[in-house]
C-alpha positions in Angstrom: 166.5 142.5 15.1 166.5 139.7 17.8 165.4 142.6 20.6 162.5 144.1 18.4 161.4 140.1 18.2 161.8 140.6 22.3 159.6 143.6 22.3 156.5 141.8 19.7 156.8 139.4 21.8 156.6 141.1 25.0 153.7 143.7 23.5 151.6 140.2 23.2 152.1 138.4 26.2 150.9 142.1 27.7 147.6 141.8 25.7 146.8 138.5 26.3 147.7 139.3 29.9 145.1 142.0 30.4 143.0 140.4 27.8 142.2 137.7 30.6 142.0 140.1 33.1 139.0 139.6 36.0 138.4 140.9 38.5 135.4 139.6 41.2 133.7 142.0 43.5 131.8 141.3 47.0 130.2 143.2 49.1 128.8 143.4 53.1 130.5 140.3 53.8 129.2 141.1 57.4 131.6 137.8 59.0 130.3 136.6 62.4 133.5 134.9 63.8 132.4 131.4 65.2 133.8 132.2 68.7 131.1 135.2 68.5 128.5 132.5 69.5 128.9 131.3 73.0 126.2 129.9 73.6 122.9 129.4 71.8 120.2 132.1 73.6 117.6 134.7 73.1 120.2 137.3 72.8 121.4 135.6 69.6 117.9 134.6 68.5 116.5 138.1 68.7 119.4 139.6 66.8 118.7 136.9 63.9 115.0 138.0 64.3 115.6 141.4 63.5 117.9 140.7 60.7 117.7 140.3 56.8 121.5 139.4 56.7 121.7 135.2 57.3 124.6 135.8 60.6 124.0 132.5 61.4 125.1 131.2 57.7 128.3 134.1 57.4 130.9 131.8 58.1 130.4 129.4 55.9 129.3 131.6 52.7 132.2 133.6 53.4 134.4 130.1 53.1 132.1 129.3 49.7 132.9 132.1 47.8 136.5 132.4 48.6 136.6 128.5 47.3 134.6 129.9 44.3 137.1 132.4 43.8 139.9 130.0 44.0 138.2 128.1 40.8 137.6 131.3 39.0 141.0 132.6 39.2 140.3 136.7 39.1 143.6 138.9 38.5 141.6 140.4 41.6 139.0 140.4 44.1 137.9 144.0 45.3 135.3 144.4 48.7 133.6 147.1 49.3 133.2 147.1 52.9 130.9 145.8 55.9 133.6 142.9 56.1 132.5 142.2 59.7 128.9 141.8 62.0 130.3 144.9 63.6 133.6 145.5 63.8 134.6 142.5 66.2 138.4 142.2 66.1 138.6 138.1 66.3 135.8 138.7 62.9 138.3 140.9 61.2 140.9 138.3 62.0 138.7 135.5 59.7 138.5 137.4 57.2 142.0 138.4 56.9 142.6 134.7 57.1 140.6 133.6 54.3 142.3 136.6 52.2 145.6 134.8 53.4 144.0 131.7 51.3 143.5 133.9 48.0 146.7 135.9 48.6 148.7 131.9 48.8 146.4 131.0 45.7 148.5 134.6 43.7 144.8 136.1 44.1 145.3 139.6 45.3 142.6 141.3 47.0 142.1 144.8 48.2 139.6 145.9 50.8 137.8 148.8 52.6 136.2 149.3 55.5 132.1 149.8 55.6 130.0 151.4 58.1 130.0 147.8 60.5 134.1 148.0 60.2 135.6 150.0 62.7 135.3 151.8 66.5 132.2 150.0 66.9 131.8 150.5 70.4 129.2 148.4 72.1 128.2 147.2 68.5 130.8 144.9 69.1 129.6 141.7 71.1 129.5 138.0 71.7 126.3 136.5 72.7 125.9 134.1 75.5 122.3 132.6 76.3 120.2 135.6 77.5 123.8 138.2 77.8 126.2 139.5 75.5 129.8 140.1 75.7 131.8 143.8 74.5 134.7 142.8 72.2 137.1 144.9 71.2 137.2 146.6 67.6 139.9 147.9 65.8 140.5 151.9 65.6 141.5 153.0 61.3 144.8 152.5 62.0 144.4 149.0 63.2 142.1 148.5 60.8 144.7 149.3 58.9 147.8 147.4 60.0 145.4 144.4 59.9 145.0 145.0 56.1 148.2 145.6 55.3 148.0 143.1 52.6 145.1 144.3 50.9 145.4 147.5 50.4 147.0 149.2 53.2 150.3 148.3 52.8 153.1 149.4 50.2 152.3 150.5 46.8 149.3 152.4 47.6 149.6 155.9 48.1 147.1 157.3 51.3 145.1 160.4 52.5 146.2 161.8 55.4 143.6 160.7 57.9 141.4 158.7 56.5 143.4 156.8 54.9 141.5 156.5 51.4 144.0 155.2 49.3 145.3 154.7 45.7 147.3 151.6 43.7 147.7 150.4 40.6 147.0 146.8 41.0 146.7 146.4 37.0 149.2 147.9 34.9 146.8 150.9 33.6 143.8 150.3 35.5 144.2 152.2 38.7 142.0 151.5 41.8 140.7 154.4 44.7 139.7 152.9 47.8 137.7 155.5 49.5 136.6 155.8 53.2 133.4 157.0 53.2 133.3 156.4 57.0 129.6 155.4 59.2 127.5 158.1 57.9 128.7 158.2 54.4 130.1 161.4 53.8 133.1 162.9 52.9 135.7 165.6 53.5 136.5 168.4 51.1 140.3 167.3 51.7 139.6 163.5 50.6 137.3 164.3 47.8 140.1 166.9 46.2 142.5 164.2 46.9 140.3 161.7 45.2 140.0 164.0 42.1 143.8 164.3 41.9 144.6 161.0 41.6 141.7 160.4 39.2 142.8 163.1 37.2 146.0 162.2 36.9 145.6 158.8 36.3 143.3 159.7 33.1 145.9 161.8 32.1 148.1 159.5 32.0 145.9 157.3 29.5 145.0 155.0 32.5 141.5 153.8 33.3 140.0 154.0 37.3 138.2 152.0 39.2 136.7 153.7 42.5 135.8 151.9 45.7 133.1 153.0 48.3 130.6 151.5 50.5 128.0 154.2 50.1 126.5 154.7 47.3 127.0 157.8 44.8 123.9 157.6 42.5 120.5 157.5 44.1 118.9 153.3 43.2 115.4 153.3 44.8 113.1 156.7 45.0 112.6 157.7 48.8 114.3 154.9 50.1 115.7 157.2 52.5 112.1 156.4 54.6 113.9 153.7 56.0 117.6 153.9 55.3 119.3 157.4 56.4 122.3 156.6 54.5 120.8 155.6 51.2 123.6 158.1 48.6 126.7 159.7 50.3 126.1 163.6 51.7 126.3 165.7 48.8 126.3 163.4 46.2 125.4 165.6 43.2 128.6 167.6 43.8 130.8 164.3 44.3 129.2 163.0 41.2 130.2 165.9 39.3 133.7 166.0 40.6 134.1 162.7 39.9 133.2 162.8 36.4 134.8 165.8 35.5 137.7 164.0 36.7 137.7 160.9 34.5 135.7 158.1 36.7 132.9 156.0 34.8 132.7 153.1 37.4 132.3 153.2 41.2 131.7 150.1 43.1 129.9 150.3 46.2 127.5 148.0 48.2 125.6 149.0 51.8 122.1 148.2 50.8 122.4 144.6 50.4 120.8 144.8 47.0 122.6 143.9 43.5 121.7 147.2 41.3 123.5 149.3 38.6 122.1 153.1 38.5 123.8 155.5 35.8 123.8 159.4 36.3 125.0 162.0 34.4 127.1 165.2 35.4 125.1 168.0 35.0 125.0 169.1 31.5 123.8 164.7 30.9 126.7 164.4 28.3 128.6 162.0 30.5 127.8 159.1 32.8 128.8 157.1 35.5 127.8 154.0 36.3 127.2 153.0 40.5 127.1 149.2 40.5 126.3 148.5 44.0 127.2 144.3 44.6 124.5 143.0 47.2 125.8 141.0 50.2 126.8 137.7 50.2 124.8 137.0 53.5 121.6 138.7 51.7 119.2 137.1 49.7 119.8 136.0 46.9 123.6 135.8 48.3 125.4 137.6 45.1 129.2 138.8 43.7 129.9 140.4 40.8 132.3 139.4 37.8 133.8 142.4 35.7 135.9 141.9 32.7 138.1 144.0 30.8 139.0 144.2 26.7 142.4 144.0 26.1 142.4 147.7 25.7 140.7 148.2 29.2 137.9 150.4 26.4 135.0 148.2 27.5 133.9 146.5 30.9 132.0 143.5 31.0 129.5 143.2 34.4 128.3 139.8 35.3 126.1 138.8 38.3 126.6 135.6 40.4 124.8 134.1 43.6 125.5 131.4 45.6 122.9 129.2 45.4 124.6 126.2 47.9 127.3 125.5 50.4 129.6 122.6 50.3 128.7 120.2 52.8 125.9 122.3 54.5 122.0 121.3 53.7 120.4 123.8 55.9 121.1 126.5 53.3 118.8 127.1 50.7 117.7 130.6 48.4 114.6 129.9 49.2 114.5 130.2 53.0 116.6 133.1 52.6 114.1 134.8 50.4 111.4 134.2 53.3 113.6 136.1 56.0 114.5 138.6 53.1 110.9 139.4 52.8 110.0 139.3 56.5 112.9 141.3 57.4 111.4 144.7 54.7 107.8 143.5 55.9 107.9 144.4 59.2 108.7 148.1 59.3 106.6 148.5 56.5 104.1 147.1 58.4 105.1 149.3 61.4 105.3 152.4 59.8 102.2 152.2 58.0 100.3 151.3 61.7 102.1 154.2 63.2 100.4 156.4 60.2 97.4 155.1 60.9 97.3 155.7 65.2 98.0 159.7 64.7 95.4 159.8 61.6 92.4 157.7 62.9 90.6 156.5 66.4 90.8 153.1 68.1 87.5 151.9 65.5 89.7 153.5 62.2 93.0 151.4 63.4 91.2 148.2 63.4 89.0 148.4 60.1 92.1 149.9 58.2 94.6 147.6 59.9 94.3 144.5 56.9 95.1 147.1 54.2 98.0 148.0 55.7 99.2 144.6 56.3 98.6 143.5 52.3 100.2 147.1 51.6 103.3 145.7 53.8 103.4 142.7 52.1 103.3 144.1 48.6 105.9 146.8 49.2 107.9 143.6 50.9 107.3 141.7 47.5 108.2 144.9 45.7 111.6 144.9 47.3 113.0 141.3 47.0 111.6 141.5 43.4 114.7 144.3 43.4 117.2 142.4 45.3 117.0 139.9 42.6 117.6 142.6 39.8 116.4 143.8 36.6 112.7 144.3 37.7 111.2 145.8 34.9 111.9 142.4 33.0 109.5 140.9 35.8 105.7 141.0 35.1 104.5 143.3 38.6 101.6 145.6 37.4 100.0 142.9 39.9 101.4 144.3 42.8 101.5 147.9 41.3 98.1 148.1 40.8 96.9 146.4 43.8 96.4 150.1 45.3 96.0 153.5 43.8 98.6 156.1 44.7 96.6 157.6 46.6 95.9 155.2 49.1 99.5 154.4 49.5 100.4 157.6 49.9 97.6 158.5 52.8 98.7 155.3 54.7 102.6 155.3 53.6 103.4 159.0 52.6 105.9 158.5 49.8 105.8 155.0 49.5 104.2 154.4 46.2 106.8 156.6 44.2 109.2 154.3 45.9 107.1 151.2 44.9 107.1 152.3 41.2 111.1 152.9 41.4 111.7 149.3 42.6 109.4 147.6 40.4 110.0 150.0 36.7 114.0 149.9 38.0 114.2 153.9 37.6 116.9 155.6 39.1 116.7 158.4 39.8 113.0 158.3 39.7 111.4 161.9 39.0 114.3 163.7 37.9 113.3 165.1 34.3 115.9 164.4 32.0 117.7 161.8 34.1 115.2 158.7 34.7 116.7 155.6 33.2 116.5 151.6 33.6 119.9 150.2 33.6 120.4 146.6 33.1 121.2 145.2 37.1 123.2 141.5 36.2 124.7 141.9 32.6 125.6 145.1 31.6 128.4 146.6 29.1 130.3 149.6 29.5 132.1 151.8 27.5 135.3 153.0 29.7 136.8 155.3 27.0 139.6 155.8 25.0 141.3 152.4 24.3 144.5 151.9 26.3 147.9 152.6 24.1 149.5 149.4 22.6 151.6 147.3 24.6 152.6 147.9 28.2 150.7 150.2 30.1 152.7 150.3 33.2 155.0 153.3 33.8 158.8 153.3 34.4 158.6 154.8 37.7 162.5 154.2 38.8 165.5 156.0 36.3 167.9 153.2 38.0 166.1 150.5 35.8 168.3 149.1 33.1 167.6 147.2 29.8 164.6 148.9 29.1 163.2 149.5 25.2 161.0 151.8 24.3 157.8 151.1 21.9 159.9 151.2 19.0 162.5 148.5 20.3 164.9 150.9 20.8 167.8 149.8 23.8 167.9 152.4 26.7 170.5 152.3 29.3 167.8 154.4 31.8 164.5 155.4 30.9 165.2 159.9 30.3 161.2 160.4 31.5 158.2 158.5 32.6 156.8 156.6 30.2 155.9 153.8 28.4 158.7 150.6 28.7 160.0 147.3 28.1 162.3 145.7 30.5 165.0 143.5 28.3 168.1 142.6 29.2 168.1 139.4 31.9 165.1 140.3 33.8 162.4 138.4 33.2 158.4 139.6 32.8 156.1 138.3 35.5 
């Protein structure tokens, strides 16, 4: 009677466990190690200029929300890639050491690498005054070895060469880590590899979490105007695949922008949800909280954004909003002149040049109205109605479809039977079938003693793989 009291009692520190499970995702960290800046120049002035990411504040947002982490307490933090400015070794380096802080906290975190991670190349520089320096960047396998403590290391399980991996970091809730490399795409090897281990993992009762930097599901209508790599190459069929293997969530990040689209597989009788986590050097600077039921049935999404840093008064939302907004008005502004020289002489240019400019400006509007999330909550017929389709379309071909998907928050936009606003910052989700009762780890060595099964019966050495209780003088942890 005494070990069935040992197993109640171990079936409800289990709950209570994964009841206060959390788990905090980041994304496009893009860390510029100090040491990066030599000296103070227009090398490092015109690559601020060009940029919507806030380099110059990366350092010490990075160190905010890892001491915002630290007061949260998450079972685990999850990245999803872009960890560096470009794949500079000494940046790689500071990030693993503020991991090192989490990991000494008992915060685990698990990584991958994003298209600004790895073999950058000439990417990969210091600036000094008007010249900049090559660093070195890590190959995958350095990458790798560098990470070996978030995710790269024992207990995962890898594909071949591109090292994608799989772990149970939660006892039933497994996580995929894929690398969806710099130009988003995958191999038929990985993605069947992928499948398996989804697969398998459902089958087993478990619920999975997917990792990758490029996005699955399509968030803004024609974005790919300005962004080649704005959904992974051949989406639909990953999608599919994907689904039909069990997946409802995959986290991904890449266009700096905090947004939640849902698709269906093909038939629209099952979903899956892309919540892409903006970066934390991107207006309006977020990371995301998820939360699980005790039965891992339901997943809670929450939206955070760091609003100050510690000690540092030059930061401020609202002077990152400006270069937010200056950084999507200016090839707006661009393209739309380029339109205008092949349409129209020297005289056309100039009158049509203001309208152009305002069009920018909207469509600029339009956009960080999206980076803040849930944009059909936001009164913008102003700025939709500014100018007819038409118009927009003659100056910007295939811009105002885009302009409605950011502002109605409809993704994918056009696709009969599929448009849909999803909530971006709060947003429930049904994961499935509730977990079975009690432990949902699995017995994965028949050397282990002491163990009971669910009915608090003694077993010397669990006969299959299954679900287990280990008695005796070991301890839970």
């Amino acid at each position: 009677m005494r070990k069935l009291h040992v197993v109640i009692l171990c079936l409800l520190m289990t709950q209570a466990i994964v009841a206060q499970t959390k788990i905090v995702v980041l994304s496009d960290l893009h860390l510029m190690a100090p040491t990066l800046l030599v000296k103070d120049g227009p090398a490092w002035r015109d690559l601020l200029a060009d940029s919507r990411t806030l380099l110059d504040f990366s350092q010490p947002l990075l160190d905010e929300a890892v001491e915002r982490i630290k007061t949260i307490q998450p079972k685990l933090v999850l990245i999803t890639g872009d960890l560096t400015k470009d794949g500079e070794t000494v940046s790689h380096e500071y990030v693993v050491k503020k991991l090192d802080e989490l990991k000494a906290a008992g915060i685990m975190t698990l990584v991958i690498p994003g298209n600004h991670d790895i073999d950058m190349g000439e990417k990969a520089v210091a600036y000094d005054g008007e010249s900049t320096i090559p660093m070195a960047s890590p190959s995958l396998d350095e990458f790798a070895r560098l990470y070996a403590d978030y995710g790269y290391g024992a207990g995962a399980e890898f594909d071949g060469l591109s090292k994608t991996y799989c772990c149970e970091p939660v006892n039933g809730l497994v996580v995929i880590g894929i690398n969806s490399g710099k130009d988003g795409s995958l191999s038929n090897g990985t993605l069947d590899w992928v499948c398996k281990q989804a697969s398998d993992a459902t089958a087993a009762g478990k619920k999975v979490i997917v990792m990758m930097h490029h996005a699955l599901n399509l968030h803004i209508t024609n974005a790919d105007l300005f962004v080649n790599t704005t959904v992974i190459y051949h989406s639909d069929e990953i999608r599919q695949r994907l689904i039909d293997a069990g997946v409802r969530v995959i986290l991904t990040g890449h266009f700096h922008t905090s947004d939640i689209a849902k698709d269906f597989n093909e038939s629209l009788t099952e979903p899956i949800y892309d919540i892409a986590t903006g970066s934390l050097v991107s207006y309006p600077c977020d990371y995301r909280e998820l939360s699980f039921s005790t039965d891992l049935s339901e997943l809670k999404v929450a939206t955070g954004h760091i609003t100050s840093i510690a000690g540092n008064d030059e930061f401020s939302p609202d002077s990152a909003k400006v270069r937010l907004h200056e950084a999507a008005f200016r090839p707006m502004r661009e393209m739309g002149m380029a339109k205008l020289r092949e349409k129209y002489s020297e005289q056309g240019v100039s009158v049509l040049e203001p309208t152009v400019t305002v069009l920018a400006n909207n469509m600029a509007k339009a956009f960080v109205i999206h980076a803040e999330g849930d944009e059909y909550k936001v009164n913008t017929e102003k700025i939709q109605e500014r100018f007819s389709d038409d118009m927009i379309n003659k100056l910007m071909p295939g811009c105002y479809n885009m302009l409605c998907s950011m502002l109605k928050d409809l993704s994918p936009y056009g696709v009969e039977g599929r448009e849909n606003q999803t909530d971006d910052l709060s947003l429930t989700i049904n994961m499935g079938p509730p977990m079975p009762a009690g432990i949902h780890g699995i017995a994965r060595s028949v050397d282990s003693k002491c163990c009971y099964d669910l009915n608090g019966r003694l077993l010397q050495a669990p006969p299959t793989k299954g679900l287990y209780i280990r008695g005796g003088k070991k301890q839970m942890k």
